[in-house]
N, C-alpha and C positions, 0 to 999 in steps of 0.2 A: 355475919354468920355464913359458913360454907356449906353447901349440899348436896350429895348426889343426887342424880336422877337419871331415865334409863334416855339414851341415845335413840331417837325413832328413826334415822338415818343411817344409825347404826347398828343394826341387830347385835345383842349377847354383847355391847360396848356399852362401859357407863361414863357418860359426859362429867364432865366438872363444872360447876357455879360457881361464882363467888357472890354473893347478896350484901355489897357491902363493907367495908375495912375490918378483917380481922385479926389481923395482927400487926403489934408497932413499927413491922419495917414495911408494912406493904404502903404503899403507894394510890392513891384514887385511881380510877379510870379515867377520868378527865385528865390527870397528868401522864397515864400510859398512853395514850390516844394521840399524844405527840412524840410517842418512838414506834406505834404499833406498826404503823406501815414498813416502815425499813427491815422491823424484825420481820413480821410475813412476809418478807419479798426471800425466805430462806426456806418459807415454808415447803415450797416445792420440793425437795432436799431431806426435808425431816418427816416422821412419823411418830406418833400417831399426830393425823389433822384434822380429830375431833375435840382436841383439849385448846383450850381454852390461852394461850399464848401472855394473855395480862396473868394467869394463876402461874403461868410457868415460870413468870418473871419475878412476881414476886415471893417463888418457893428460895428463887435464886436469891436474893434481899435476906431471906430469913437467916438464912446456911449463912449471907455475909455479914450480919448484922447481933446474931447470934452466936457464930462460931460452931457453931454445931458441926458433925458430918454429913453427905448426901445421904447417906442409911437413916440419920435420926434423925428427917424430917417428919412434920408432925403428920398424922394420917388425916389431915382434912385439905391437904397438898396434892397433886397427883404422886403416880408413885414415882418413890425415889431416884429409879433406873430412868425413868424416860426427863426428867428435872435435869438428869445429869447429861443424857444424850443431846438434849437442845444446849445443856451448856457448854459441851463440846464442838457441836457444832458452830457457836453462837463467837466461842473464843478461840476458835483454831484458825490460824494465820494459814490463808490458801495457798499463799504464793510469799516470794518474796517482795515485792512489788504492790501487791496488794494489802491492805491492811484486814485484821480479824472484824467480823459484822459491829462486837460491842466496840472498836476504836471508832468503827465509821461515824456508829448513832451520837457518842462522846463529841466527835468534832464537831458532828452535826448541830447537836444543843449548843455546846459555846459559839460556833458562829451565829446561830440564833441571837442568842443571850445580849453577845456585841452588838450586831444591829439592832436590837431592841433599845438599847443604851446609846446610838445613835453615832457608835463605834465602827471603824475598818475590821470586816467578821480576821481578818487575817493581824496577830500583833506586830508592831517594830521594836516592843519593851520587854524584855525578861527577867525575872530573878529568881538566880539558881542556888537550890542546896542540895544536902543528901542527909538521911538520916538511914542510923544501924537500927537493923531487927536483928533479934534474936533467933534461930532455929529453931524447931522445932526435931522430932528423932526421924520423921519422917520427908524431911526436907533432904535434896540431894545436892542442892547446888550450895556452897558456902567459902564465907574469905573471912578476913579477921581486921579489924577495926582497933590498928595498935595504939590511937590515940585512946578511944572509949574503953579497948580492951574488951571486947562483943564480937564475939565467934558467930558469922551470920550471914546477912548480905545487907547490902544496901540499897534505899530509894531515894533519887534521882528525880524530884521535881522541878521544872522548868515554869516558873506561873507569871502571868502578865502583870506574867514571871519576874582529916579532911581529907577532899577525895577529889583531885585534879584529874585522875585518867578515867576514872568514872565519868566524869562531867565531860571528858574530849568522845567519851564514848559514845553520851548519852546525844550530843549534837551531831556525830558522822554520822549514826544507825539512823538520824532523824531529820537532814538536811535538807527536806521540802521543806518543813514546818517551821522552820529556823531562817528561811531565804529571806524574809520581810526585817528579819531583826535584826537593828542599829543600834541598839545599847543594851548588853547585858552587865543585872545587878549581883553580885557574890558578898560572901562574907570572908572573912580573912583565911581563914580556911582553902582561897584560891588565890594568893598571893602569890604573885609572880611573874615577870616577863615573860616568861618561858609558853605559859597558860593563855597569857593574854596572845600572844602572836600566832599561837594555834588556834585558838577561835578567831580570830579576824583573820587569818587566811582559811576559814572553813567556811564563816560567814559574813565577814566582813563587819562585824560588828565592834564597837568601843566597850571594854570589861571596866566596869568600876568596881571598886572592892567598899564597901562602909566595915569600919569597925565597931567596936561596943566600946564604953568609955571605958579610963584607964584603969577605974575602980573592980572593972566587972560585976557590975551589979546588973540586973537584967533592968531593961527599959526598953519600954516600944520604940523601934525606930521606926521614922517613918519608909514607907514604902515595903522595908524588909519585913514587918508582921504581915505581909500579906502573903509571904512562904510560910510563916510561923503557925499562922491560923490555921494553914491548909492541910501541916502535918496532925494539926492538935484535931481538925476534922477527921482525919482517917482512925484516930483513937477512941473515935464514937464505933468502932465497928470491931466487933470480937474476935473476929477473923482473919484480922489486921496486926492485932496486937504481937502478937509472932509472924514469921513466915513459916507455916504448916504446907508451903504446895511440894511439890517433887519437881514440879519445869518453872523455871524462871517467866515463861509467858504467863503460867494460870497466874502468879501472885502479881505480875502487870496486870492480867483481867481482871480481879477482883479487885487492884487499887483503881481502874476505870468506870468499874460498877457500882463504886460506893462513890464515886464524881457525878455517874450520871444519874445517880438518886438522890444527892443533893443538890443539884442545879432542877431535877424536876419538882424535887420540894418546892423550887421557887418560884415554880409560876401558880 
């Protein structure tokens, strides 16, 4: 249960609590308490820095978990404007060089995650897909998917790890995080010499392709359900289910936000 109470540090300000888990996307503290610090290192930066940075996060979770808008958060949230000023803050790419605060905390848990698992935090294995979303009226950016026939954009996961210049695009914009990796996995969908010699002169990597059998019947292949799984993860989230953003970065933020609330599930 959430509660207000009056700010003693803060005359005529009221603080935010949380007492508690109260709602299905939030998160414990115990699981925020391993990204809190990287977010308050922004604090400096943002206002107000009497709320409460675990409520602000998990107002973020509700809006991605929910679907809802910033306006129709519930009122036991902070208000809606300042929810949305930290997530601006939180998702805006400073530089180009630099990555936005939520990619940093993102990399930060999966190299956690690896060496927990007794893993190199950095992979040398990938396998890559893409899947179509649909628009939304309020979305600006869009292309059209002549195979599925889905007017929309595309997501581009790379997971330790059709649409071939999506995928050349998705490794140039991203070539630190790709330098470790010596085998990437596709589906036939990236079939070709052509594909394959642009990624190994990007990253020097070997492309395999697995197909499905000839029947097309679906069956788990191994390795490849573990892109399969990943998409059918992001369909736990409401806000995911179309692309409603207006910049192609906020719907990368929000597919990183629902990464890094599932890997904090895990601990």
């Amino acid at each position: 249960m959430r509660i207000f109470h009056l700010n003693i540090n803060a005359p005529n300000r009221t603080a935010f609590v949380n007492e508690g888990k109260h709602n299905q996307s939030d998160i414990s503290r115990q699981q925020f308490d391993l990204i809190r610090q990287d977010l308050e290192a922004s604090r400096k930066r943002t206002h107000p820095k009497h709320i409460d940075p675990y409520d602000i996060f998990c107002a973020m979770l509700y809006v991605l978990k929910n679907g809802c808008t910033w306006r129709d958060l519930p009122a036991d949230y902070p208000k809606w404007s300042t929810i949305y000023y930290y997530w601006m803050s939180w998702s805006k790419v400073p530089t180009p060089d630099k990555p936005a605060l939520l990619t940093q905390v993102f990399k930060k848990i999966v190299a956690d995650r690896r060496l927990r698992q007794g893993r190199s935090a950095r992979t040398s294995f990938v396998i890559l897909d893409a899947q179509s979303i649909k628009n939304t009226a309020t979305a600006e950016n869009k292309g059209y998917d002549g195979g599925k026939k889905i007017s929309g954009i595309k997501r581009h996961l790379a997971v330790d790890i059709t649409d071939r210049d999506g995928a050349i695009a998705l490794v140039t914009l991203n070539l630190e995080q790709f330098k470790l990796v010596r085998t990437m996995m596709v589906d036939s969908g990236y079939t070709g010499q052509n594909f394959a010699n642009e990624i190994s002169s990007l990253t020097s990597a070997k492309v395999i392709v697995v197909k499905r059998n000839e029947l097309h019947q679906f069956s788990v292949i191994p390795q490849r359900w573990l892109i399969e799984r990943s998409f059918s993860w992001l369909e736990n989230y409401h806000r995911l289910w179309r692309n409603c953003e207006r910049e192609l970065n906020t719907s990368l933020m929000m597919v990183s936000l629902a990464f890094i609330r599932l890997l904090l599930k895990r601990y």
